[in-house]
KOLSE-551982 format. One line per 5 residues: their letters; for each residue x, y, z of C-alpha. Coordinates in nm, 3 decimals, decimal comma, padded with zeros to 5 digits, always signed. Each point is the difference from the previous one (the first is absolute). Layout:
N
A> X Y Z ~ ...
This chain:
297
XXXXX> +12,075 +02,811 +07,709 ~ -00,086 -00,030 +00,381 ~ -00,088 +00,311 +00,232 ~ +00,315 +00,059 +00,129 ~ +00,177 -00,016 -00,348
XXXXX> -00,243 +00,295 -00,156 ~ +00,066 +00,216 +00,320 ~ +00,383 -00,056 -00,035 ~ -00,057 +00,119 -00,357 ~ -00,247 +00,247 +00,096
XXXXX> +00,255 +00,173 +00,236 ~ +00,317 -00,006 -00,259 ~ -00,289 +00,114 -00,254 ~ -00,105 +00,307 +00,203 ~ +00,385 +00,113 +00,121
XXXXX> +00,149 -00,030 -00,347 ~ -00,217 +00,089 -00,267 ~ -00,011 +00,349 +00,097 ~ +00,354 +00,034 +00,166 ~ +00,347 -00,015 -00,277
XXXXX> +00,091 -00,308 +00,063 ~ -00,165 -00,257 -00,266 ~ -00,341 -00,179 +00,108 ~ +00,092 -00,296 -00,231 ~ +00,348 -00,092 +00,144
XXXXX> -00,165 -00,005 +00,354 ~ -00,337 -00,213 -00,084 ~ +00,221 -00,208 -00,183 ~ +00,246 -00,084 +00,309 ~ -00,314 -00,022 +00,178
XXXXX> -00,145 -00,266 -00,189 ~ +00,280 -00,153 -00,041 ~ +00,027 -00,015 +00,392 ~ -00,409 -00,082 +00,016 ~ +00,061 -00,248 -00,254
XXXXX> -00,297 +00,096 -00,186 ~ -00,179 -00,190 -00,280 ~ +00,310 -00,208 -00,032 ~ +00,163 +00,239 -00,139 ~ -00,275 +00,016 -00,240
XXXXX> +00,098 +00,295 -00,191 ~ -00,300 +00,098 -00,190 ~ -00,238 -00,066 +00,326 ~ +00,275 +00,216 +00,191 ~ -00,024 +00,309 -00,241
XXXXX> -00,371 -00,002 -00,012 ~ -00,004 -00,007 +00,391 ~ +00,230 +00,305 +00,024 ~ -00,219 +00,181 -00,292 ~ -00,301 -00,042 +00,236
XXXXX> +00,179 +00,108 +00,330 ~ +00,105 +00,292 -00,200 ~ -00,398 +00,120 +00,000 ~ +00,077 +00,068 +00,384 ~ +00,280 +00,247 -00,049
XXXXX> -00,250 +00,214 -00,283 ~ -00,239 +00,047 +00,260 ~ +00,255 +00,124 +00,225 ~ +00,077 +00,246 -00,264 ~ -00,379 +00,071 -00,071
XXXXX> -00,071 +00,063 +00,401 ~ +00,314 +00,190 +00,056 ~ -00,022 +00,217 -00,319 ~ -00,355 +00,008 +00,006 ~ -00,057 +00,362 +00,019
XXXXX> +00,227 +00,029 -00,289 ~ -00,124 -00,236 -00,198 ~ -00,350 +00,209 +00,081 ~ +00,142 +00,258 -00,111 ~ +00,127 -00,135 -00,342
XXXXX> -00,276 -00,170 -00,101 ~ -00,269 +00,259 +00,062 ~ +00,241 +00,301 -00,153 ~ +00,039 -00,236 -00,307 ~ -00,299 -00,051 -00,023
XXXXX> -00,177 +00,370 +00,020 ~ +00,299 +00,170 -00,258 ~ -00,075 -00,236 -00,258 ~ -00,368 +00,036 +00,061 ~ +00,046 +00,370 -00,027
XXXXX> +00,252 -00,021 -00,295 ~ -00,291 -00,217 -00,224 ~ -00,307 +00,235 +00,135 ~ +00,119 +00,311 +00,068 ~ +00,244 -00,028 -00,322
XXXXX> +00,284 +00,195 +00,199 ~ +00,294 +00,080 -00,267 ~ +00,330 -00,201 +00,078 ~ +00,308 +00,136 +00,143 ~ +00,267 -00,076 +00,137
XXXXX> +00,155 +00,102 +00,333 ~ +00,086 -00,105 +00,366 ~ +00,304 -00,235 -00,013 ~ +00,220 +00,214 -00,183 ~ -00,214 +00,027 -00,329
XXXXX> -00,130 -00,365 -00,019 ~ -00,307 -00,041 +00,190 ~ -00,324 +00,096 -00,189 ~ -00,159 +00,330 +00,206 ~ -00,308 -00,173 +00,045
XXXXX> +00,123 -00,283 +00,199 ~ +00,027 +00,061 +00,360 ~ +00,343 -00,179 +00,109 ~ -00,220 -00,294 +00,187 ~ -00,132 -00,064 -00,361
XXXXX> +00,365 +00,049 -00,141 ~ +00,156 -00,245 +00,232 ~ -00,294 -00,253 -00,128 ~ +00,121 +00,042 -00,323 ~ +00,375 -00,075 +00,101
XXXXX> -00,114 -00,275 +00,219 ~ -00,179 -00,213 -00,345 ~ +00,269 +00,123 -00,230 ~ +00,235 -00,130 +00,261 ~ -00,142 -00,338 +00,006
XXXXX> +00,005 -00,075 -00,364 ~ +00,357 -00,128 -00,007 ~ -00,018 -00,254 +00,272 ~ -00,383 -00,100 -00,128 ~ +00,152 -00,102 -00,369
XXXXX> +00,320 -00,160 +00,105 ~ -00,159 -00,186 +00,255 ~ -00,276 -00,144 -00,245 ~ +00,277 -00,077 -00,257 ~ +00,237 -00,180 +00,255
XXXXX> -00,316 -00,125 +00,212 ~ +00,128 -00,364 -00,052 ~ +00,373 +00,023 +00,113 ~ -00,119 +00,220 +00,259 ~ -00,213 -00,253 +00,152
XXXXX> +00,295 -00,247 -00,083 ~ +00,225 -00,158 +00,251 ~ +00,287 +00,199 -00,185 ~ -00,106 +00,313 +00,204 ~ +00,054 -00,203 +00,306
XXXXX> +00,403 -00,092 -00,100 ~ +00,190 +00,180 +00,310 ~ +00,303 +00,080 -00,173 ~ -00,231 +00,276 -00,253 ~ -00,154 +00,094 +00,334
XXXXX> +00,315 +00,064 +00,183 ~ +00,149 +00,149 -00,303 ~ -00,300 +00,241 +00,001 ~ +00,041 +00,105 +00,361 ~ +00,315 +00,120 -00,043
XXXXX> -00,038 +00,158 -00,325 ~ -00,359 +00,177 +00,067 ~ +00,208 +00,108 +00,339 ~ +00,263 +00,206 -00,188 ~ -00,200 +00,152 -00,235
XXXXX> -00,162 +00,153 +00,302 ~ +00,295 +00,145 +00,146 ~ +00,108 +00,171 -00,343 ~ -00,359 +00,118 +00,029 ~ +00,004 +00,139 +00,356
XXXXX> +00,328 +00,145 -00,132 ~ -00,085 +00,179 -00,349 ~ -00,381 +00,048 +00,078 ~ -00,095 +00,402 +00,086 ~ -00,270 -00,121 +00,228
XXXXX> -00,174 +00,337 -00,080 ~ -00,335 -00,100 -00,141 ~ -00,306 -00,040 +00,178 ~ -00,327 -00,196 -00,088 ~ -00,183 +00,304 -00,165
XXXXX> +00,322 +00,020 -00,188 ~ -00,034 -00,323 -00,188 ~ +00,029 +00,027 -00,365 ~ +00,007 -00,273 -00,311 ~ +00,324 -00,085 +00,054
XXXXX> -00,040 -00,122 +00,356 ~ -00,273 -00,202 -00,130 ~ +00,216 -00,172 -00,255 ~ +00,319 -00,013 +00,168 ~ -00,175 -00,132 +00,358
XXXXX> -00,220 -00,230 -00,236 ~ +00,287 -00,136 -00,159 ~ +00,165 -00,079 +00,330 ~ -00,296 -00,151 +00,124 ~ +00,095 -00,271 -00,270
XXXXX> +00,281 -00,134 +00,168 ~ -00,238 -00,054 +00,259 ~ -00,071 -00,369 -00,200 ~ +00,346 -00,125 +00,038 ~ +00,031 -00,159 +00,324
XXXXX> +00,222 +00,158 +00,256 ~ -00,062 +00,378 -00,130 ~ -00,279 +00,095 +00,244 ~ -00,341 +00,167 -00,152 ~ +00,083 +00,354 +00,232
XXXXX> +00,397 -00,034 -00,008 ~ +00,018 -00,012 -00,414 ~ -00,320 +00,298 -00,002 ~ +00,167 +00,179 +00,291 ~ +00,355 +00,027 -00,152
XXXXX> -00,189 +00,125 -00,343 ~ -00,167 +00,271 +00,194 ~ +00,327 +00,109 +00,143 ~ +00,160 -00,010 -00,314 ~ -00,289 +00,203 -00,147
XXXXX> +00,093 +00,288 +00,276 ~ -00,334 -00,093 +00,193 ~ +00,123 +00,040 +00,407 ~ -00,021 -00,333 +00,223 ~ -00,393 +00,032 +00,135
XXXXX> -00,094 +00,124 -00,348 ~ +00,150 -00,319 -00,188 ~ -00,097 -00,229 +00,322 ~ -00,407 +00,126 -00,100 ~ +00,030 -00,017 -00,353
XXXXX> +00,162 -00,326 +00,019 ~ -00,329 -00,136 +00,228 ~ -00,256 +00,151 -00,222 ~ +00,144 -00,138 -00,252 ~ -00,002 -00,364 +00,105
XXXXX> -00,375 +00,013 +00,031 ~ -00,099 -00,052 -00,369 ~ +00,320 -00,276 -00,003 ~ -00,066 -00,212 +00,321 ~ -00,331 +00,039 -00,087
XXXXX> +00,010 -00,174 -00,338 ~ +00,223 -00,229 +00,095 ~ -00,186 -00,129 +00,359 ~ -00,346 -00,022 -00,220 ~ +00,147 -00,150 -00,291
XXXXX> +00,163 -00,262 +00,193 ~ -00,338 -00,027 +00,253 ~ -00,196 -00,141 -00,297 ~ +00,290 -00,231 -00,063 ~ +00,094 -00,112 +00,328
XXXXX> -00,372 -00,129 -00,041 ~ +00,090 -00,315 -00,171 ~ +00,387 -00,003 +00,112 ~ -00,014 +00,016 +00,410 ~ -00,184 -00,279 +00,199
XXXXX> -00,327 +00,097 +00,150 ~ +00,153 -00,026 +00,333 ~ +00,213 +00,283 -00,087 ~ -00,309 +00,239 +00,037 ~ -00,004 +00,072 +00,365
XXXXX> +00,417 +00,032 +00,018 ~ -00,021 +00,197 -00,283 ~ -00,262 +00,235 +00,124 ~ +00,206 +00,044 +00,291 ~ +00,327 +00,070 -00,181
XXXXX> -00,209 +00,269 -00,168 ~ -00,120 +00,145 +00,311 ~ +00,377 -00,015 +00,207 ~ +00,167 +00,157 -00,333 ~ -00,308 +00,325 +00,035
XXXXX> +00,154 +00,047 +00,365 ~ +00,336 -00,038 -00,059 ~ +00,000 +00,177 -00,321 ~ -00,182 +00,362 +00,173 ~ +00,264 -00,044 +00,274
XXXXX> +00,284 -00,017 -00,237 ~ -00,118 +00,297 -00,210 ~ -00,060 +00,196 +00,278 ~ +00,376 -00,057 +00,104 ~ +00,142 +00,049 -00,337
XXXXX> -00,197 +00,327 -00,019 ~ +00,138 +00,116 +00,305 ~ +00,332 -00,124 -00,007 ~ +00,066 +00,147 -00,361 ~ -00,098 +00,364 +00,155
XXXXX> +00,341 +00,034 +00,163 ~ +00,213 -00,276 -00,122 ~ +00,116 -00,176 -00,311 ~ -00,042 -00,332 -00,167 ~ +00,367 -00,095 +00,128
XXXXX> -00,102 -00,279 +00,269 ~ -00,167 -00,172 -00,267 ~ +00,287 +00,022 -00,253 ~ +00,233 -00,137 +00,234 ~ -00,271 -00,260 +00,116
XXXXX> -00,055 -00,113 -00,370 ~ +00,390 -00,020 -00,051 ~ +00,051 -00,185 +00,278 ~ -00,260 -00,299 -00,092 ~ +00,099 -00,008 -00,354
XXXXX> +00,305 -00,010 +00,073 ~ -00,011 -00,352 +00,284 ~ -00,268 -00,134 -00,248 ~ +00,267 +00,002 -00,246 ~ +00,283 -00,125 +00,214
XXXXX> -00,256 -00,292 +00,104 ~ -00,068 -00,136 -00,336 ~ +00,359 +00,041 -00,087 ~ +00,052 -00,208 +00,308 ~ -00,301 -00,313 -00,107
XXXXX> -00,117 +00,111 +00,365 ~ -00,344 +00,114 -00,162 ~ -00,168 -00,136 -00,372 ~ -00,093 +00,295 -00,241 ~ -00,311 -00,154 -00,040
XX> -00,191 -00,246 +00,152 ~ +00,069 -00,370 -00,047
């Protein structure tokens, strides 16, 4: 990997993790066009797992008050639950959070019951993840289009009512769950936890922060899992690329969180539908065509 390679990925990194349109189809055109490793796939995936690191701390600076927030709340209602031995009720999200968390301790809760599903799938399937199979275009393309209309029906069905204080168990599982689909390439980590959210009622913004939040623990496992790794699988003179990959995919990422944030306030997820049909769609005719390989050669 060469400077100009890890800012290329950097870039597609920063603009697609966080916006519904699949980080893995992009960084895979890209390094397809970059040429990188070869085509090495295993080399490729661990370079995209580190890259990813940029993109959490462009969650951790943009949510940082938030996360703040979270972690201290959590952390001062358990400590009062164990010392002060406060009885348990429940309350707050209609009957299901425990009175004596505060709803910044709540939403920690959701946030780690939320990641479970993703965390044990991916360990099982941690092989054919890393696999070239994940890389095979026609799965990705087939993904775009499918991840694509699953968000309509949810734009269409979903009350967009709730609110983050309003988060309950079953946002956790059902947004959780989504966020497994997030492993097949082509679904998009925020598209597949954003459509849960709206199926789960939760309004645009609300399912836009949840979704975020929630990739912390995920990208986070996955970037420092792969970091030891990519130890003994990426030359040394990937180091310096790398390091700048990491630090164009932090920039790009706060930028394209910021937008998303914003743009959800007043508008729906239908330029990205369309968007996602569209490429699916012309992947699908190419390889039908023999103009493009499903994977590389």
């Amino acid at each position: 990997m060469n400077l100009l390679q890890a800012i290329i990925l950097g870039i597609v990194q920063g603009l697609t993790e966080f916006i519904p349109i699949s980080s893995t189809a992009h960084l895979v055109f890209a390094s397809r066009v970059t040429d990188l490793y070869g085509g090495n796939a295993q080399q490729t995936t661990a370079s995209m797992a580190v890259i990813q690191l940029g993109t959490l701390a462009a969650v951790f600076v943009y949510f940082a008050s938030d996360i703040w927030g979270i972690m201290s709340a959590f952390t001062r209602d358990h400590w009062n639950l164990v010392f002060n031995r406060r009885g348990m009720r429940f309350s707050g999200t209609d009957g299901v959070r425990p009175i004596f968390l505060s709803s910044e301790a709540w939403l920690g809760w959701l946030i780690i019951l939320g990641s479970i599903p993703i965390g044990v799938v991916g360990i099982i399937f941690k092989d054919f993840i890393e696999g070239s199979g994940t890389k095979n275009l026609w799965f990705i393309s087939i993904m775009l289009i499918v991840i694509a209309l699953l968000l309509a029906v949810a734009e269409k069905v979903g009350s967009q009512r709730k609110e983050i204080r309003h988060l309950g168990l079953a946002d956790a599982i059902i947004v959780g769950f989504a966020q497994v689909l997030a492993l097949m390439p082509g679904a998009s980590r925020s598209g597949s936890t954003i459509m849960g959210g709206l199926f789960a009622g939760q309004k645009r913004e609300t399912a836009a922060r949840f979704s975020f939040l929630l990739s912390i623990p995920a990208i986070a496992a996955s970037g420092l899992l792969e970091l030891r790794e990519a130890y003994h699988i990426l030359p040394a003179e990937s180091l310096v690329p790398l390091i700048a990959g990491v630090l164009t995919a932090a920039i790009v990422g706060y930028l394209a969180i910021w937008f998303l944030m914003s743009f959800l306030k007043k508008n729906s997820t239908a330029i990205f539908i369309v968007y996602r049909l569209i490429l699916g769609t012309v992947l699908l005719v190419l390889l039908w065509q023999g103009v493009i390989s499903p994977v590389v050669n």
